[in-house]
C-alpha angles and dihedrals in degrees: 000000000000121000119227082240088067092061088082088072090044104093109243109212083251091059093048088050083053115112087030116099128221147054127339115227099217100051113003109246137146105240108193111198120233121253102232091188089079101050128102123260091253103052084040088061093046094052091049084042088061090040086058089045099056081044089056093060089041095061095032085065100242102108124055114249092252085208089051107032088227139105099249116190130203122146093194103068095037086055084055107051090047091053081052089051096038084059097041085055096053093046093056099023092097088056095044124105118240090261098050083046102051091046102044079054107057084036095057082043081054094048099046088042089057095038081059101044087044112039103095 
């Protein structure tokens, strides 16, 4: 079961329209992409630790392949992705504030629940 907190890793159709430029159809608005290159090796991380979130319920099955269409399975891969996380979170957690830790935590309990209840 996947916790509303867990939406945030979930890409909304405004975030796949991000790093192109131009005008939004819904509400007109210029979106600018971010230039990743310039940030600092901790918010790159969490940014790859949210990619490999929203990886984890791919390949559990629970969110559709946004390339396919389709609900792809393969545990292997999303077993994977959480003991990368897992890693990535060991390595910053000493440089996190009580909030981001908090959060990556019960985030990374949410991913290896899932992965259990999933995995057949």
């Amino acid at each position: 079961m996947k916790l509303s907190e867990d939406k945030e890793n979930e890409p909304s159709s405004s975030d796949r329209n991000q790093g192109e430029k131009g005008s939004t159809e819904e509400k007109g608005e210029e979106t600018v992409g971010v230039d990743i290159s310039s940030l600092d090796t901790y918010t790159t991380l969490k940014l790859f630790m949210s990619i490999l979130a929203g990886t984890v319920w791919r390949t559990l099955g629970l969110v559709v392949n946004p390339r396919t269409n389709k609900i792809e399975k393969d545990v292997n891969q999303a077993r994977i992705a959480i003991d990368v996380f897992e890693f990535i979170f060991k390595q910053i957690e000493g440089k996190l504030i009580e909030e981001e830790k908090r959060r990556l935590s019960n985030l990374l309990s949410d991913l290896k629940i899932n992965f259990v209840t999933h995995q057949l």
